[in-house]
ZAZA-745584 format. One record per residue: residue in three letters; chain; x, y, z negated of N, C-alpha, C in turn. Coordinates in pm, 1 decimal. Example, Ala and Ser with C-alpha at 12.3 -4.5 7.8 and 13.67 -1.06 7.14 Angstrom:
BEGIN
ALA;A;1319.0;-569.0;-780.0;1230.0;-450.0;-780.0;1320.0;-330.0;-780.0
SER;A;1285.0;-225.0;-708.0;1367.0;-106.0;-714.0;1290.0;3.0;-787.0
//
This chain:
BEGIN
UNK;A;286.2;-1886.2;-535.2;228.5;-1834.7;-411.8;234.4;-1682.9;-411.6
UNK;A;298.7;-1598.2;-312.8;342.4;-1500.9;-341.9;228.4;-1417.0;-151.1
UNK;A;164.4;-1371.6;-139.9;45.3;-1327.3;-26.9;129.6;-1184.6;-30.7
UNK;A;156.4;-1101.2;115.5;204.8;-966.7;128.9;124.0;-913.4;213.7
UNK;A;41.3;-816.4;137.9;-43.1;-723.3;227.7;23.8;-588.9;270.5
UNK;A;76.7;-584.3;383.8;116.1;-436.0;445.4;25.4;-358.9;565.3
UNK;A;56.3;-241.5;563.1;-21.2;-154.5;650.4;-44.5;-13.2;583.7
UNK;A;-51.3;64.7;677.1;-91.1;224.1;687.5;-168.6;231.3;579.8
UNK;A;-232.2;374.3;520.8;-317.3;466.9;447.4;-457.0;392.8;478.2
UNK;A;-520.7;358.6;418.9;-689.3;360.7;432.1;-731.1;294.7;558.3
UNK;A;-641.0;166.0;596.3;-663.0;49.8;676.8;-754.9;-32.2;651.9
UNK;A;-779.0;-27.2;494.1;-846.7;-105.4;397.4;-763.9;-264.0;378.2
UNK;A;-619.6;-234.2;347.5;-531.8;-347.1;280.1;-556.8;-345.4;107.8
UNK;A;-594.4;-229.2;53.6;-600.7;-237.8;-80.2;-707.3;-364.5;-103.6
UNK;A;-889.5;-313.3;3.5;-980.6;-401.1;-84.6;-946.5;-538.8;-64.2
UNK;A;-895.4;-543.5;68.4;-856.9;-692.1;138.2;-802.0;-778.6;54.6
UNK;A;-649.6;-743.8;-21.7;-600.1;-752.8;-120.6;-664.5;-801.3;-245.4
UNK;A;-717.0;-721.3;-315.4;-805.1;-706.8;-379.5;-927.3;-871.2;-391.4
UNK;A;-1007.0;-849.5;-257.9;-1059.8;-962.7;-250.1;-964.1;-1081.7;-279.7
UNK;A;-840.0;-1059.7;-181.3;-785.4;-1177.0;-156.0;-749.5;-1254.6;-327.5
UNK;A;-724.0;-1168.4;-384.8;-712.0;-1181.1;-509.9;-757.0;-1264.2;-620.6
UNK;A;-911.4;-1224.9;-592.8;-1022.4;-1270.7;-678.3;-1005.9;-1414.3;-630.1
UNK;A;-1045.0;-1438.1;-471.8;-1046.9;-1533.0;-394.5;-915.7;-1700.3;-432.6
UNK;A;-787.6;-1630.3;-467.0;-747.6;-1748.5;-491.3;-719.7;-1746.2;-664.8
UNK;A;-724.2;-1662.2;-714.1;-757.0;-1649.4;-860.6;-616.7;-1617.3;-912.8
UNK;A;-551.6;-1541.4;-867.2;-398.6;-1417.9;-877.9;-405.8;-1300.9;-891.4
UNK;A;-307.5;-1259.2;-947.8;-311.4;-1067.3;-980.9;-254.3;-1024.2;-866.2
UNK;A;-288.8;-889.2;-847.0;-310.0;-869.6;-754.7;-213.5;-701.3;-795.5
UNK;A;-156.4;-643.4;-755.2;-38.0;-467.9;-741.0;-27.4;-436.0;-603.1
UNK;A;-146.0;-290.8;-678.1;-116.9;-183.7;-544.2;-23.7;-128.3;-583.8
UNK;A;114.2;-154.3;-491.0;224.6;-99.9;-512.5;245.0;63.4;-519.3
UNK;A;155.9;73.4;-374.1;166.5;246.1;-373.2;108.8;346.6;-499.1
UNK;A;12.5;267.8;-581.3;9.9;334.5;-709.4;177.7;371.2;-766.9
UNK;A;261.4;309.9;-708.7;382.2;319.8;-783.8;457.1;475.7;-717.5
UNK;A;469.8;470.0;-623.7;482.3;575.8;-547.2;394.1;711.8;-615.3
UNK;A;252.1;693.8;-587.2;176.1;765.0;-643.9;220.7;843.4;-768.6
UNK;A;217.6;749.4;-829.6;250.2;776.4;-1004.6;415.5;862.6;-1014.6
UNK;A;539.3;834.5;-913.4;609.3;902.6;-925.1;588.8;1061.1;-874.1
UNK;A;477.6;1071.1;-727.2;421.0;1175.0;-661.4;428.7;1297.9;-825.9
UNK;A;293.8;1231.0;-887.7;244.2;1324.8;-981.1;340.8;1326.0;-1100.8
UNK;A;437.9;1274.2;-1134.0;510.1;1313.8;-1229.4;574.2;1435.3;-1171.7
UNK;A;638.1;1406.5;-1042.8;706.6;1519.6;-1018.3;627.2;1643.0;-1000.2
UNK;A;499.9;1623.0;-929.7;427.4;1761.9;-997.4;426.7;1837.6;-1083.3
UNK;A;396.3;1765.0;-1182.3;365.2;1773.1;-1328.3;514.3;1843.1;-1405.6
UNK;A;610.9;1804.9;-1349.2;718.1;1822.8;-1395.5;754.8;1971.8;-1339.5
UNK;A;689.6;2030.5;-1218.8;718.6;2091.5;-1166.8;831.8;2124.4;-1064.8
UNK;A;856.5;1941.3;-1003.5;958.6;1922.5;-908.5;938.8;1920.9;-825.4
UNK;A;1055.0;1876.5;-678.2;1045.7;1930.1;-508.0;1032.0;1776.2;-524.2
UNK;A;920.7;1706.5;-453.9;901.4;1599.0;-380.6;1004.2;1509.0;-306.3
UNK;A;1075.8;1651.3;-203.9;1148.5;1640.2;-127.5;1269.7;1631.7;-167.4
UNK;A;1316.8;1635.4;-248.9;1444.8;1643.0;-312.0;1445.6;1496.5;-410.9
UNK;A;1553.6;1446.3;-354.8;1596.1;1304.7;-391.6;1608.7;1301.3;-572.0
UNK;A;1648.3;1410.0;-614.7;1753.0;1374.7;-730.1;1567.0;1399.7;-850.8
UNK;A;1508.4;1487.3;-828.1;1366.2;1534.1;-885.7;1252.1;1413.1;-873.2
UNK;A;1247.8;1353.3;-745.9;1173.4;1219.6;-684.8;1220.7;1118.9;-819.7
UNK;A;1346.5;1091.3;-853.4;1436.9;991.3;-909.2;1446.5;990.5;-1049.6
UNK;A;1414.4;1116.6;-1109.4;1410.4;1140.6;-1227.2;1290.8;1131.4;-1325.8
UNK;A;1138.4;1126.3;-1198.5;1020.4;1053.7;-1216.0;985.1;944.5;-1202.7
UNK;A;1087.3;820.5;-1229.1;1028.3;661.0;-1169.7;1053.6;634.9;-1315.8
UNK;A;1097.6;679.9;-1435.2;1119.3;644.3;-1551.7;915.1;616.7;-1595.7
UNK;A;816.9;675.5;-1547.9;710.2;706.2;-1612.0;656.3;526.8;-1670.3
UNK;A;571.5;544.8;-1771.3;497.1;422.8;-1854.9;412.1;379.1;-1742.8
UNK;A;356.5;232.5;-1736.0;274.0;132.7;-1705.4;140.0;209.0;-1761.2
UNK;A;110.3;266.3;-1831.3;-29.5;317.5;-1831.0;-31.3;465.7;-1761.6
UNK;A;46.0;496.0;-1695.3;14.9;588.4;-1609.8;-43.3;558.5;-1449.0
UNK;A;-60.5;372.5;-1452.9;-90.7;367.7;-1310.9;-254.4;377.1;-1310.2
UNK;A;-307.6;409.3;-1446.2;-475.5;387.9;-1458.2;-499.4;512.0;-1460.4
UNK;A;-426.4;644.3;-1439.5;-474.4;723.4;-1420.7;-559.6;781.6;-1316.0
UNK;A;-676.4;778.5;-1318.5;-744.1;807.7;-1200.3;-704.8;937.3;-1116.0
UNK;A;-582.6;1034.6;-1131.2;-579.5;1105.5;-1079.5;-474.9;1072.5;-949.0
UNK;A;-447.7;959.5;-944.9;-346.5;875.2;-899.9;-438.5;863.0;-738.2
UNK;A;-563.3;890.5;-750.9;-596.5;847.0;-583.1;-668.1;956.2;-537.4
UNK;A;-577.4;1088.1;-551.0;-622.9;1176.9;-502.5;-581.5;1180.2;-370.5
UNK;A;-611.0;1249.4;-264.4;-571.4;1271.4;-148.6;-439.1;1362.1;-194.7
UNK;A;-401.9;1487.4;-266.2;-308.2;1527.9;-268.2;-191.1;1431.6;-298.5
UNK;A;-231.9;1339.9;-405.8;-117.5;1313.7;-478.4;-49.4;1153.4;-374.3
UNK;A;-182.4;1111.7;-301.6;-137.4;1032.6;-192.3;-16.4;1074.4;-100.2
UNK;A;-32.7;1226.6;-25.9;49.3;1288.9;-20.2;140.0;1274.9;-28.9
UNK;A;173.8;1345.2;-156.0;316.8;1294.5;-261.5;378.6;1165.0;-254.8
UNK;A;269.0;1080.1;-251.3;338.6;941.9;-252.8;419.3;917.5;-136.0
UNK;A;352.5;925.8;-22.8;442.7;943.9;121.8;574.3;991.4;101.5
UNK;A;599.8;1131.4;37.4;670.0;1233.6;58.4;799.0;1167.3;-32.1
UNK;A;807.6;1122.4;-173.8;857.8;1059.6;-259.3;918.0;940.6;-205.8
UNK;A;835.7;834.5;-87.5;868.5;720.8;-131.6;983.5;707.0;13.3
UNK;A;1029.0;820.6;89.9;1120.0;847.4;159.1;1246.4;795.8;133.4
UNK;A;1270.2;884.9;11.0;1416.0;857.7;-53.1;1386.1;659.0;-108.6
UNK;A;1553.9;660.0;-45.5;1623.4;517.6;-99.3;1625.8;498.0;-258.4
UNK;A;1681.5;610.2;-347.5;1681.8;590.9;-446.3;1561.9;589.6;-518.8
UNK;A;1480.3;616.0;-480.3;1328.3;590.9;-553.7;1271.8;439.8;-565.7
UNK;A;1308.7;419.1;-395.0;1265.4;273.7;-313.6;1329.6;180.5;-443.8
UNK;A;1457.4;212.1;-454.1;1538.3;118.0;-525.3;1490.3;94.3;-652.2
UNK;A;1449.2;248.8;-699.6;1450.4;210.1;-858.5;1289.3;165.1;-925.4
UNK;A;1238.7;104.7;-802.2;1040.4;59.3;-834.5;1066.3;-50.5;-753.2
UNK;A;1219.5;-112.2;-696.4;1205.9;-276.1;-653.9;1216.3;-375.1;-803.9
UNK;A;1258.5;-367.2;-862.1;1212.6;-461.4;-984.5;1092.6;-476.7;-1013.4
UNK;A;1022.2;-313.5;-1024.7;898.0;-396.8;-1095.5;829.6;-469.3;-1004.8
UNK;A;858.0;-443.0;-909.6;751.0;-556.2;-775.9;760.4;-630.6;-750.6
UNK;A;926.7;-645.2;-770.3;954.2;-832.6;-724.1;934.0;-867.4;-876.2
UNK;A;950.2;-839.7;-991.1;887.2;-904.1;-1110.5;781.3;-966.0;-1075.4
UNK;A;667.9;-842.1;-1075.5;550.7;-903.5;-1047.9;508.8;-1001.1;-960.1
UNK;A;609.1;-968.7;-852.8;569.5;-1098.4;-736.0;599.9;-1234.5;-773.5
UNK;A;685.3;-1231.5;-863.0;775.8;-1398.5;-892.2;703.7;-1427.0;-1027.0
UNK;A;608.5;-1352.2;-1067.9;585.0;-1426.0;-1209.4;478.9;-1531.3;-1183.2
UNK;A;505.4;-1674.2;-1275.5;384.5;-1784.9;-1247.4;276.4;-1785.6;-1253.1
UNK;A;219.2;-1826.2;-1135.9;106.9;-1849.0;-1123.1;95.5;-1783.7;-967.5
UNK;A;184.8;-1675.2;-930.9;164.9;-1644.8;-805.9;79.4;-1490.8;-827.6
UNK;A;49.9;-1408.0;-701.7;101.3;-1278.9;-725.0;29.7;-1244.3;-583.0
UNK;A;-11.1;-1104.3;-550.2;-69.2;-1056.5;-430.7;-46.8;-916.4;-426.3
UNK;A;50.5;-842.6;-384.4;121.6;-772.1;-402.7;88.4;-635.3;-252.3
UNK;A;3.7;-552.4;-213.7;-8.1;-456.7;-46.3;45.5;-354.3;-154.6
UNK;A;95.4;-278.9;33.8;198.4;-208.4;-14.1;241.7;-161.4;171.4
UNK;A;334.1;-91.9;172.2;371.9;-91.2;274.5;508.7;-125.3;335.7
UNK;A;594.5;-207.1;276.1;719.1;-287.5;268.5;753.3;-381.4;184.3
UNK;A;641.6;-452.6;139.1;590.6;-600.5;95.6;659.3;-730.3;170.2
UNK;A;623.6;-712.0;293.3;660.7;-860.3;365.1;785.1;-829.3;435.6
UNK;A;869.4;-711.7;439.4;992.0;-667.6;484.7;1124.5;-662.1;378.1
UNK;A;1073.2;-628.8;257.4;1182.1;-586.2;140.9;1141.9;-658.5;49.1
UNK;A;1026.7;-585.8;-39.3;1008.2;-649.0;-183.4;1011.1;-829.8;-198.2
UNK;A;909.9;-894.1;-55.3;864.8;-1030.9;-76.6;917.0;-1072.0;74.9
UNK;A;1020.2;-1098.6;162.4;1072.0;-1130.5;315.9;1016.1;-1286.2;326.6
UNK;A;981.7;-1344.2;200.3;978.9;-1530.7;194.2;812.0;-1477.7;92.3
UNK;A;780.6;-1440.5;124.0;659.2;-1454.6;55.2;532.1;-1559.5;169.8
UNK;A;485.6;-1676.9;88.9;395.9;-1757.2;121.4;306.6;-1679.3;284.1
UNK;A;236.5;-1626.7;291.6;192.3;-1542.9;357.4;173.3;-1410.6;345.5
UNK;A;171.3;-1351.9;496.7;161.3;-1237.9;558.0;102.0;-1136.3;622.5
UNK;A;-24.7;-1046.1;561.1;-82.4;-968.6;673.1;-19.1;-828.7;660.3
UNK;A;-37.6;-802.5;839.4;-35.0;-635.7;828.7;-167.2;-559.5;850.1
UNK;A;-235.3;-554.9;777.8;-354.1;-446.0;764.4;-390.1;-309.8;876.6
UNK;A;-442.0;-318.1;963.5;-464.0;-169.7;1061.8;-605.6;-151.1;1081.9
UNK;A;-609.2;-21.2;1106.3;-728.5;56.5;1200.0;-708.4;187.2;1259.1
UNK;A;-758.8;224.0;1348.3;-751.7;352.4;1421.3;-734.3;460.9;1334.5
UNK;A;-655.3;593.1;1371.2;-664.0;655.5;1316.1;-802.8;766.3;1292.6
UNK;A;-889.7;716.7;1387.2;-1027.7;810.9;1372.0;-1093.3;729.1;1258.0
UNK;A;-1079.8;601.7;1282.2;-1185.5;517.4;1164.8;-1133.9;511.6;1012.4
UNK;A;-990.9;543.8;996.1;-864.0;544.2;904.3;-947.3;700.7;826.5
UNK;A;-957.9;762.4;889.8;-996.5;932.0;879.1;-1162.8;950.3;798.1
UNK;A;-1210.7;849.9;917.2;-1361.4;842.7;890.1;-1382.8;782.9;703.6
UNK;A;-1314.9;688.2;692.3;-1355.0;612.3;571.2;-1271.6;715.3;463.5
UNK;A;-1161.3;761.6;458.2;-1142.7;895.5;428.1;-1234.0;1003.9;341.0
UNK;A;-1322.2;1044.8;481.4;-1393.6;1124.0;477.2;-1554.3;1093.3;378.7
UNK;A;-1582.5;940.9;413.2;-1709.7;918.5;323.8;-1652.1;888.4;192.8
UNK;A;-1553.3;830.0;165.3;-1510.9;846.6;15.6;-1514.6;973.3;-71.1
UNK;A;-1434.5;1073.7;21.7;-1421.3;1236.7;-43.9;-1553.5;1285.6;-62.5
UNK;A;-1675.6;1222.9;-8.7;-1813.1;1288.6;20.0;-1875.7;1207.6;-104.3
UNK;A;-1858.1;1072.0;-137.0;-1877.2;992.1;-244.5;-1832.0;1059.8;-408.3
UNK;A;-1744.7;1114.3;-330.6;-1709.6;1142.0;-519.8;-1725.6;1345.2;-530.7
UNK;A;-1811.3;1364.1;-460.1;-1869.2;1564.4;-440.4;-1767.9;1602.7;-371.3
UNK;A;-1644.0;1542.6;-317.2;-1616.7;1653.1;-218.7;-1659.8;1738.8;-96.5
UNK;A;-1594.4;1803.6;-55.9;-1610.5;1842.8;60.9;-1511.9;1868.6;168.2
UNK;A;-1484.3;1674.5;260.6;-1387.3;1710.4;334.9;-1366.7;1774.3;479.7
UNK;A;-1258.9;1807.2;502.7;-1251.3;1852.7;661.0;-1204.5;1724.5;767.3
UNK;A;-1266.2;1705.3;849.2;-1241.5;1598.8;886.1;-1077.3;1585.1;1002.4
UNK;A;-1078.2;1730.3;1068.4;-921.4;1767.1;1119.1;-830.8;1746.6;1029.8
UNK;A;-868.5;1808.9;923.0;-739.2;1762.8;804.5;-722.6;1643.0;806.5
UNK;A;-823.5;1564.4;754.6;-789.1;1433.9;695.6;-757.7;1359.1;847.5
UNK;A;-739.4;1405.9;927.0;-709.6;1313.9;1070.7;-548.2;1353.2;1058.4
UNK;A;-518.6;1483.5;1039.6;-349.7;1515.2;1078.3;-267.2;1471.6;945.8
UNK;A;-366.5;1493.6;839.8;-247.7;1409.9;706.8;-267.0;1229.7;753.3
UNK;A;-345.2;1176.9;778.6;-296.4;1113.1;793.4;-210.0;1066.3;904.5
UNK;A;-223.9;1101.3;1009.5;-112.2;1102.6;1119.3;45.9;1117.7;1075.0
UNK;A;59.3;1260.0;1008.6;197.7;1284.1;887.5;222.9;1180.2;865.3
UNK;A;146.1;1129.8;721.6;174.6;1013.4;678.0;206.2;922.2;702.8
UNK;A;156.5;867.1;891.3;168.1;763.4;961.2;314.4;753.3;1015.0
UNK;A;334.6;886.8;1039.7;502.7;931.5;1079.6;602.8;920.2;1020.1
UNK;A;562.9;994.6;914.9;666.3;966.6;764.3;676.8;785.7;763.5
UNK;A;597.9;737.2;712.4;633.4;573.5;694.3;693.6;533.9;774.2
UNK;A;673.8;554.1;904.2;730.5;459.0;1033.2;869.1;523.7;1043.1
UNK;A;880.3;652.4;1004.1;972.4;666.9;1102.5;1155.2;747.0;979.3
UNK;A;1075.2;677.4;841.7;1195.9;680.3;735.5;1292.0;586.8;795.2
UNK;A;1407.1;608.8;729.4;1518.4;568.1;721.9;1583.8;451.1;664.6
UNK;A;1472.5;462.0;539.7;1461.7;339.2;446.2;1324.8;207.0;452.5
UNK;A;1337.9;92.5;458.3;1228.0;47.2;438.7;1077.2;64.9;503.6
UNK;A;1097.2;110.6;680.6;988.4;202.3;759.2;892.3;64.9;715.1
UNK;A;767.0;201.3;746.3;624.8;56.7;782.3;636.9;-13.7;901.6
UNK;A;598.7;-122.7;895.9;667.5;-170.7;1024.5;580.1;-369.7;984.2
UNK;A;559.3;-442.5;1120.7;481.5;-543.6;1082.1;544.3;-626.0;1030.2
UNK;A;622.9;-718.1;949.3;706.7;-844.7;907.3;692.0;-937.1;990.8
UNK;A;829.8;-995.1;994.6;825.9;-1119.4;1073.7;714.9;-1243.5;1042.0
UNK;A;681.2;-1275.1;1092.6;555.9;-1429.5;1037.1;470.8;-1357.1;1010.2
UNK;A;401.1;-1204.1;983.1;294.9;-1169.1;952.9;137.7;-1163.6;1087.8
UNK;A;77.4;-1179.7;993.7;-14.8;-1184.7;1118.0;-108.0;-1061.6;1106.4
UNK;A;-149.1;-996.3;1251.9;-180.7;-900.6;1215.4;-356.4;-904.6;1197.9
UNK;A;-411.2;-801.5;1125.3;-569.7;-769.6;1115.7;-647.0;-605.5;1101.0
UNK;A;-663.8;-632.6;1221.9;-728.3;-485.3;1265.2;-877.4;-459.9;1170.3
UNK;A;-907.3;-389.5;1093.3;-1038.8;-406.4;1068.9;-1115.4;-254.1;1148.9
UNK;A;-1072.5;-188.6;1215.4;-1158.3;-42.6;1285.5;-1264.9;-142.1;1300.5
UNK;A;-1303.0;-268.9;1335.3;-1478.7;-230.7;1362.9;-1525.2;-363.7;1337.2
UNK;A;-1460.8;-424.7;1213.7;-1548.5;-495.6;1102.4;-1599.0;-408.7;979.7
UNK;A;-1680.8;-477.3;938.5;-1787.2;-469.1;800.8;-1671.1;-521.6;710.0
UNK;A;-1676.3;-491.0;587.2;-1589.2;-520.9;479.7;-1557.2;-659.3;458.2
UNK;A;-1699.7;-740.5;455.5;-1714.1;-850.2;447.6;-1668.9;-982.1;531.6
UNK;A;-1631.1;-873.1;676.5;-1569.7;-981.1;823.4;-1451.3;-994.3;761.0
UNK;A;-1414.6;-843.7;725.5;-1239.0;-840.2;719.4;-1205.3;-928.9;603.2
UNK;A;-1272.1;-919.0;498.6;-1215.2;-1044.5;408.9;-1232.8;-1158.2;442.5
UNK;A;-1331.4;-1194.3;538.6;-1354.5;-1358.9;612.2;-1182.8;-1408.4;679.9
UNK;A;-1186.1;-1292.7;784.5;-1106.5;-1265.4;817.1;-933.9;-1334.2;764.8
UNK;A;-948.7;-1247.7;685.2;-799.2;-1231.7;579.8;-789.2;-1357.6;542.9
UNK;A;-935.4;-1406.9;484.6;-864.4;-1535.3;377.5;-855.4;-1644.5;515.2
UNK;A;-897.3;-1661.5;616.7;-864.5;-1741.9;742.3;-745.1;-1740.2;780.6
UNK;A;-732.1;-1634.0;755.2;-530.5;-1609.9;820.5;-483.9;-1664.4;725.5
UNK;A;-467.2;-1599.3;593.2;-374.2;-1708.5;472.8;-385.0;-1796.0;466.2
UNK;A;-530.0;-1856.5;434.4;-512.3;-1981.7;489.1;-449.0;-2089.0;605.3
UNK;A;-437.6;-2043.0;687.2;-376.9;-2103.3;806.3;-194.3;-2108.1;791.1
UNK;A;-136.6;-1985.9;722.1;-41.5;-1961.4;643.2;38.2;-2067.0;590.6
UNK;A;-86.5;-2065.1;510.3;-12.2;-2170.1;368.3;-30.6;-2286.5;401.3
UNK;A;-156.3;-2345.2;469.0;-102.9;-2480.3;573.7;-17.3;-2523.9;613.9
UNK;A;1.7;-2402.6;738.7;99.6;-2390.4;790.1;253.4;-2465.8;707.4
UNK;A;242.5;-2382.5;605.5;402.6;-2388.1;525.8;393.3;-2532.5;431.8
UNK;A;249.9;-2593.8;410.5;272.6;-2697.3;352.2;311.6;-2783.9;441.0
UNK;A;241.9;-2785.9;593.2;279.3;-2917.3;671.3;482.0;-2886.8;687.0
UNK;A;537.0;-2766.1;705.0;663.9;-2769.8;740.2;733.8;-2819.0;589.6
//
């Protein structure tokens, strides 16, 4: 059983995921940690984001670099956008995902080209959304959760960027999958949206048993 959670920045597909996870008793890869993790190598390395060949030369990094908590920074989110542009990056972090997706027992894999590329036949399908004010808002009480202090214009136009960048790459855009069904959460409680979620998969995988 292979579940593809796609959708935008801070839709809340990670916790959905996440739940969905626990819920049928499968592992569960936030892909964009993968992205992420190449973001900050190339930092670190002191490379251009933007530049294909520097992006490409950071996907070599270890499996314990995805627990780095510095991995969900707003900057390095950023990065991840900016990185996961290029084809050759895309290419060289499709193994580990379809690994993970095909190994037994089944697999729950968000991301934002999950039910388009990595998994096209995966069991079921959501695309994850919310407004970009409420996208911004939850944003904003996280950065306030852990002592920041955010601006709330900022965090409205990066993510807009971000929203642009995905949709409107060259490679692999965000975009809804065929058979996916969609789930808005702007103005559920955490708890609807996972009601929610596991109702749709469910109906899913019905679905695919009666055919």
């Amino acid at each position: 059983m292979i579940i593809a959670v796609d959708g935008p920045a801070a839709s809340g597909k990670g916790t959905i995921a996440k739940a969905l996870g626990r819920h049928y008793g499968v592992p569960v890869l936030d892909t964009g940690l993968l992205y992420r993790a190449v973001g900050l190598a190339v930092l670190k390395a002191g490379g251009d984001p933007d530049i294909e060949s520097d992006a490409l030369a950071a996907c070599s990094f270890r499996d314990e670099t995805l627990a780095d908590p510095a991995l969900r920074s707003e900057a390095v989110g950023s990065l991840a956008s900016r990185v996961s542009v290029h084809q050759a990056v895309r290419d060289a972090l499709v193994k580990r995902q379809r690994d993970f997706a095909t190994q037994p027992g089944g697999a729950i894999l968000d991301g934002r080209d999950i039910g388009t590329v990595i998994a096209p036949d995966a069991h079921a399908k959501l695309f994850v959304t919310a407004s970009v004010h409420v996208r911004a808002q939850r944003r904003y009480q996280d950065a306030l959760s852990h002592g920041g202090h955010p601006d709330m214009d900022s965090l409205i136009a990066d993510i807009q960027a971000r929203d642009t960048r995905d949709m409107s790459r060259d490679h692999a855009p965000l975009k809804v999958a065929d058979g996916a069904d969609l789930l808005d959460t702007s103005d559920l409680s955490i708890d609807a949206a996972v009601r929610q979620a596991i109702a749709l998969v469910d109906a899913q995988l019905e679905g695919r048993s009666r055919g």
